[in-house]
Every structure is written in C-alpha cells, then in structure tokens.
C-alpha positions as CSV (number, residue, x, y, z in Angstrom):
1,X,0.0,0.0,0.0
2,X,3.1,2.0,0.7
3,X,4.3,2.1,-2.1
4,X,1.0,3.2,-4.3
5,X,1.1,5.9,-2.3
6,X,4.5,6.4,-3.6
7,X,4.2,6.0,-6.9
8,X,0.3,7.9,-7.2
9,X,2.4,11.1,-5.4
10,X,5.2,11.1,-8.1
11,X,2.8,10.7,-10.7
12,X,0.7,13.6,-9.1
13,X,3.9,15.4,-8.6
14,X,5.3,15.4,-12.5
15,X,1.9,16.1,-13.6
16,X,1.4,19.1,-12.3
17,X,4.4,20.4,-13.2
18,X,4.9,24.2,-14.4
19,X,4.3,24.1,-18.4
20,X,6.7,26.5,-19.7
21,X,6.0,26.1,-23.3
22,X,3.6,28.6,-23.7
23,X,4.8,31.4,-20.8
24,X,5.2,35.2,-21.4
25,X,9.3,34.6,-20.6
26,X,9.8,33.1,-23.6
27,X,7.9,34.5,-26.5
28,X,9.6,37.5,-27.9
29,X,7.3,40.1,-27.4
30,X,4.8,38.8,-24.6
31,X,2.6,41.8,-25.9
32,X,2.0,40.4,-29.4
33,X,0.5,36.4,-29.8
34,X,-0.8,35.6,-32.8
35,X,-3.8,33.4,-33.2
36,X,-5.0,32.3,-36.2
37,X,-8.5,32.7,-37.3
38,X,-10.7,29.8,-38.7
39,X,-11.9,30.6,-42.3
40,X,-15.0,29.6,-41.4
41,X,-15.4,32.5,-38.8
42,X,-14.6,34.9,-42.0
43,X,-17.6,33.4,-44.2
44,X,-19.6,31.0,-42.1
45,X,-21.4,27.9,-43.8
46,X,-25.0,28.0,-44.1
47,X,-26.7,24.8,-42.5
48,X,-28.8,23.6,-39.6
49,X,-26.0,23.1,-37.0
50,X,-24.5,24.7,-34.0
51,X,-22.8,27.7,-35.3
52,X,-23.6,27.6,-38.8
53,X,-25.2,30.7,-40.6
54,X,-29.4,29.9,-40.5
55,X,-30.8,29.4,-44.0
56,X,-32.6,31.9,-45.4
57,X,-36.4,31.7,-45.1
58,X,-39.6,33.6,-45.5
59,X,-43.1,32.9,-44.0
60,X,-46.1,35.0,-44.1
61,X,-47.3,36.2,-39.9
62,X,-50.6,36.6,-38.9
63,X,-51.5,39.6,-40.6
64,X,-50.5,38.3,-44.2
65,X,-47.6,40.1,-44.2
66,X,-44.0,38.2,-46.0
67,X,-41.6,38.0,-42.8
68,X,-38.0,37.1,-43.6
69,X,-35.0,36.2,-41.7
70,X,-32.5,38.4,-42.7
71,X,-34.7,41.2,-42.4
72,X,-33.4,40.2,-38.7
73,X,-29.7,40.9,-39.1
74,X,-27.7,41.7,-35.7
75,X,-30.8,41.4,-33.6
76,X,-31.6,37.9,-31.4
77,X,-33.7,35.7,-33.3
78,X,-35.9,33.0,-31.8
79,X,-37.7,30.3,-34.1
80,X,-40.0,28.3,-32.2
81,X,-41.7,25.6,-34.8
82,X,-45.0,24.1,-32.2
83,X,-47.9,22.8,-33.5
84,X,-51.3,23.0,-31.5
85,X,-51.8,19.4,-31.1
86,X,-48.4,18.7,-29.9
87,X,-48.8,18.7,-25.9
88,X,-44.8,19.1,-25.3
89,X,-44.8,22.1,-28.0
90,X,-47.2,23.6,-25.6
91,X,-45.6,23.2,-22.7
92,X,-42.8,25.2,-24.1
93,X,-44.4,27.6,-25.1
94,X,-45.6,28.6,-21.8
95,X,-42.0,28.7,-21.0
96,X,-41.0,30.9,-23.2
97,X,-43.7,33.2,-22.7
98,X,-42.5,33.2,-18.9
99,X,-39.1,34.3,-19.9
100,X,-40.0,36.9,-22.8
101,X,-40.4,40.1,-20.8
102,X,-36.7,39.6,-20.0
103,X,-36.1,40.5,-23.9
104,X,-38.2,43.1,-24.7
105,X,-36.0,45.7,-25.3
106,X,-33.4,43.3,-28.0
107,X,-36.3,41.4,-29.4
108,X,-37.4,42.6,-33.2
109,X,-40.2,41.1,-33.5
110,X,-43.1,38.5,-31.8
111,X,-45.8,36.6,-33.7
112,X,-47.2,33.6,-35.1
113,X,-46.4,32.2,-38.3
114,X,-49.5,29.8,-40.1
115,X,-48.4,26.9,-42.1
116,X,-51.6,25.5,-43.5
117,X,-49.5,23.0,-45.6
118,X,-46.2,21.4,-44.5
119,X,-42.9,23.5,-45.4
C-alpha cells in the first residue's frame, strides 16, 4: 500500500508540473500572440448546426404580411416551430412566454407564423 502511495504522489507530482512552453518569458514580445483565425469565422457555412449561418427563409405572420429572416440581421432571433396538437410544444411555449419580458428591449419582432401546408 506503501508504495501506491509512492508511486500515485510522483505521478501527481510530475503532472502538475509548471508548463513552460507557452509562458510570457519566452515568446519575444509577450505583448503580441498571434492566433490564427478559422476561415470559417470569416464566411460561415449556411446549415442547420451549432454555429452555422441559418438558411434563409420567408413565412407569411398573422396579418398576411411576407416576414423574412434576414430582415433580422444583428438582432436575437428565436424560431420556435409548435404545432397545437403537440402537448410538449405547448408546454414550451408557456416557457417561453414566462421568460420573454426579460427580452423586450433586443427582441425585433413577436408573432405567429400559419403553415396551412407542411414547409
């Protein structure tokens, strides 16, 4: 048993070691660093995942009226498909309308979009 303890505090021990790859002392000019920047931050792909730039689509609200999403640009945008039968949908719903008055003042725009038809 001794000597687990032994080993487990060396192997603790050199673990945690100070890293000094990466330390102001060494780098030239500690002021300046470099990092490189992801081409896909400079035009971001358009697509349905995390991060990805939203596809561009246009619904009609409840007054008739031809809403678009990049009409939107630079404000927060929340897209909340439900549908009336769908008891979960509801539920959620109620959430966010608990949580709305909190962005009143950076939201552009609140309605309903009708689908008669599926998309």
């Amino acid at each position: 048993m001794k000597t687990f303890i032994i080993i487990s505090a060396l192997i603790l021990i050199v673990g945690c070691k100070k890293d000094t790859k990466a330390t102001a002392e060494n780098i030239d000019d500690p002021q300046v660093i470099t990092v490189p920047v992801k081409d896909s931050i400079k035009s971001p792909v358009v697509g349905l995942e995390i991060g990805n730039k939203a596809p561009e689509i246009s619904l009609r609200d409840s007054s008739g009226n031809v809403v678009s999403l990049t009409s939107f640009k630079d404000k927060i945008v929340l897209i909340d498909f439900w549908a009336s039968w769908c008891a979960p949908c509801r539920f959620e719903n109620r959430n966010l309308t608990a949580i709305y008055p909190a962005f009143t003042d950076t939201t552009a725009k609140t309605d309903e979009v009708d689908q008669p038809r599926p998309i």
